[in-house]
C-alpha positions in Angstrom: 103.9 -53.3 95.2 100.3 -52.2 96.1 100.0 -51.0 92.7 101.0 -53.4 90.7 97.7 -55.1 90.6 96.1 -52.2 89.6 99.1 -51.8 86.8 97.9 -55.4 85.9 94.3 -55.3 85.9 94.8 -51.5 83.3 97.2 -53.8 81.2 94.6 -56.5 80.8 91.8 -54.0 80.2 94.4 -52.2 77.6 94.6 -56.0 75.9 90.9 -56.3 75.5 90.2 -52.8 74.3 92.5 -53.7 71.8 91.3 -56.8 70.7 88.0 -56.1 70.3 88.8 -53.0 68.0 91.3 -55.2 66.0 88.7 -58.1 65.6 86.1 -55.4 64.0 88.8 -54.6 61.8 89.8 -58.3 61.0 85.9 -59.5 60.6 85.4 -56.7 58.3 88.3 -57.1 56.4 89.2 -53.1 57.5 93.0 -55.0 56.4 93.1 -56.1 52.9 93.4 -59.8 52.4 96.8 -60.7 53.0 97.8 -57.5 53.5 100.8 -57.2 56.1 100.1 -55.6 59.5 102.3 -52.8 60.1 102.3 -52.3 64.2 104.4 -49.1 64.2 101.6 -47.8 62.3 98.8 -49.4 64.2 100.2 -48.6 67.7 100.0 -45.5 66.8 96.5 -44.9 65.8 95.0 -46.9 68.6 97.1 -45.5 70.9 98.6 -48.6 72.4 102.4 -49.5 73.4 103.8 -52.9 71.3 103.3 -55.4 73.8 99.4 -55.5 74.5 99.3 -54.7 71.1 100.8 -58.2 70.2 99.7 -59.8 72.7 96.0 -59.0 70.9 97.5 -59.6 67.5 98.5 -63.3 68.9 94.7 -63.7 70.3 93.2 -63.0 66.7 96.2 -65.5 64.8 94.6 -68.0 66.9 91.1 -67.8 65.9 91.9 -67.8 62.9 90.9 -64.1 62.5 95.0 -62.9 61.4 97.7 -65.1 60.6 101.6 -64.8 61.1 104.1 -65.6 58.8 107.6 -66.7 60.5 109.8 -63.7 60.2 107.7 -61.7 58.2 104.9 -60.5 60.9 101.5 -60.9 61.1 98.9 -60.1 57.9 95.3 -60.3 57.1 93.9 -63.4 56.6 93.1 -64.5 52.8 89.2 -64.1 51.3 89.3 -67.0 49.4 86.3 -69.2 48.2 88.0 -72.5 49.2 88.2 -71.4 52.4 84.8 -69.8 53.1 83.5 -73.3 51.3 85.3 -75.4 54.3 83.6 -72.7 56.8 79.8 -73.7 55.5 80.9 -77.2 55.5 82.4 -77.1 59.1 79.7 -74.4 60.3 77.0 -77.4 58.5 78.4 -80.1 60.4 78.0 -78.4 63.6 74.5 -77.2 63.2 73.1 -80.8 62.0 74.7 -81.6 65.5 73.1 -79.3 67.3 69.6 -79.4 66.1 70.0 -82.9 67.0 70.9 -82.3 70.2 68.4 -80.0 71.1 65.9 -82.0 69.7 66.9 -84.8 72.3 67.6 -81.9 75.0 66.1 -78.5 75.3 63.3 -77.1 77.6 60.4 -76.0 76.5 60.9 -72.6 78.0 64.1 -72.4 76.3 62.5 -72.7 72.8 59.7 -70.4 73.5 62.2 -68.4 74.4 64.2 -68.2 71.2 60.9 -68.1 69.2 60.0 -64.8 71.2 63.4 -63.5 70.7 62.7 -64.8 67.0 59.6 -62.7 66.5 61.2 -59.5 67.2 63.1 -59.3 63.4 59.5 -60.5 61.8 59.4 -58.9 58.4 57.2 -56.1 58.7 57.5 -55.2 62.0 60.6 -53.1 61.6 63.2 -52.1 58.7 66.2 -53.0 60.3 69.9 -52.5 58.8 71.6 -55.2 57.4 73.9 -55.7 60.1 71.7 -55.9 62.6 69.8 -58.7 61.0 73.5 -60.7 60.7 73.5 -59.9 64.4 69.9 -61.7 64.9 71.2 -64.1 62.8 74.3 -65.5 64.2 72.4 -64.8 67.9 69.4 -67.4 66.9 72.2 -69.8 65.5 74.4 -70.0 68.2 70.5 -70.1 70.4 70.2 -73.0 68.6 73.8 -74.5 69.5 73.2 -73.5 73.1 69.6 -75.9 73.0 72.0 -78.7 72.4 73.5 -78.4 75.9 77.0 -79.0 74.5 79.6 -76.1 75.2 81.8 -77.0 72.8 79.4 -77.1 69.7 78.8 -73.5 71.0 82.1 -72.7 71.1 82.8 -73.8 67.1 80.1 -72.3 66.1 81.3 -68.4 67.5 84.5 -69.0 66.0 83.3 -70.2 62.5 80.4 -67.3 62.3 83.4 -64.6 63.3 84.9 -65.9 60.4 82.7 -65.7 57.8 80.5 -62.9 59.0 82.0 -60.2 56.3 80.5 -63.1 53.6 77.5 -63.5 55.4 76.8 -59.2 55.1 76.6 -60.3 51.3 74.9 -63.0 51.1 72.0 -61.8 53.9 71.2 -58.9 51.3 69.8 -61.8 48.8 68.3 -63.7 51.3 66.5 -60.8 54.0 63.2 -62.1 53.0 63.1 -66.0 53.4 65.7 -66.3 56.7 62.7 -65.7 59.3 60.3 -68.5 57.6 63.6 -70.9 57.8 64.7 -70.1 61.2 60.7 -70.6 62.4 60.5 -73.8 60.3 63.4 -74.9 62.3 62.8 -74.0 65.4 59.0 -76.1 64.9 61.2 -78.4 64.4 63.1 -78.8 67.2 60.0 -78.1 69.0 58.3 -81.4 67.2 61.8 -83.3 68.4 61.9 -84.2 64.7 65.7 -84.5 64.2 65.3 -85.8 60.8 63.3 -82.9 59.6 65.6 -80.3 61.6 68.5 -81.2 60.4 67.0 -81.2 56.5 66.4 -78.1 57.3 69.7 -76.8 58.9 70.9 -78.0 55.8 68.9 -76.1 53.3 69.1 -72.7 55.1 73.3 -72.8 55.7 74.0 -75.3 52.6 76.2 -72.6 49.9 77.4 -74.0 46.6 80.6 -73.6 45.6 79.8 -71.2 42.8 77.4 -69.2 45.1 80.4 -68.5 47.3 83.0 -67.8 44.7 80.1 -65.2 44.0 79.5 -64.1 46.9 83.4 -63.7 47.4 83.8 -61.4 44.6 81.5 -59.2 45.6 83.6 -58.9 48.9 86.6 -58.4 46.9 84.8 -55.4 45.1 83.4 -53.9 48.0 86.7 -53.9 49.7 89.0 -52.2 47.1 86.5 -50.2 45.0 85.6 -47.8 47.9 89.5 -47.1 47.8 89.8 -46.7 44.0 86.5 -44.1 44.0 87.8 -42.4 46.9 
């Protein structure tokens, strides 16, 4: 009996090592879209028994990461341009809320904050790998969120940018050069407690037409399964 929390406490550090190796693999589409999941298969390369293995499976289903299909088991989630097109209209909705908020809310030492944090991916300063700029990215966004004071705008805004973070590799390559003059026209902004002009900005720098993500989408689709066909 003394061990058993010890037994518990390796099981629920089992279930996070897992999950945050299968959510890499689900952001990045490491699965093909709507591929099925074989777990025999995947237990065994991540070394993991069934059950924390599922139990990680189940977390990623419901953030809309995976998805499970009645009787048939769980697969990758599609990469469809209909569905990326509700993310940036949900993920838009949230961050016109936001700046709002934080217009009406945040500290001044919060925002001087952010803008310091801001100034460290200054072009020039540094060549920094793609990825890491989506990282800055989605950290100054959900900054943003955070100035608002509301935990639940916070909260959306993780789980949409998870989502669409594979699109978001793709489309930063086209956009490296303009995304720190936005995000510092923003964040004046919110600093000048200007809502309307915030959110006309939010707008412009997340705003995607539909056929710039069908675009954008095809390029994932290429850079998934050409690797595999040149391999």
């Amino acid at each position: 009996m003394a061990n058993q929390p010890k037994a518990k406490l390796e099981t629920a550090g089992n279930v996070e090592r897992l999950y945050g190796e299968l959510k890499s693999m689900a952001i990045s589409f490491a699965f093909k879209p709507d591929e099925r999941i074989n777990e025999s298969e995947l237990s065994e390369r991540l070394g993991a028994s069934r059950t924390p293995l599922r139990e990680a499976l189940n977390r990623l289903v419901a953030e809309g990461l995976l998805v499970y299909r009645s009787g048939k088991g769980f697969f990758c989630r599609p990469l469809q341009p209909q569905s990326i097109f509700d993310l940036y209209e949900a993920r838009l909705a949230v961050e016109r809320e936001a700046v709002r908020l934080a217009c009406q809310r945040a500290e001044e030492s919060d925002i001087d904050a952010l803008r310091a944090s801001l100034e460290q991916v200054r072009p020039g300063k540094a060549q920094r790998e793609l990825e890491e700029l989506v990282d800055f990215d989605e950290t100054f966004h959900l900054g943003i969120a955070r100035l608002s004071g509301n935990a639940e705008l916070c909260r959306m805004l993780e789980s949409i940018q998870a989502r669409i973070r594979f699109v978001r590799w793709i489309d930063m390559e086209n956009r490296r050069q303009v995304t720190f003059g936005q995000h510092m026209d923003i964040l004046d902004a919110i600093g000048a407690r200007d809502a309307e002009k915030a959110q006309a900005l939010v707008a412009e720098h997340v705003e995607r037409r539909a056929e710039q993500i069908s675009q954008v989408v095809r390029e994932g689709y290429s850079r998934i399964y050409i690797p595999q066909l040149s391999a």
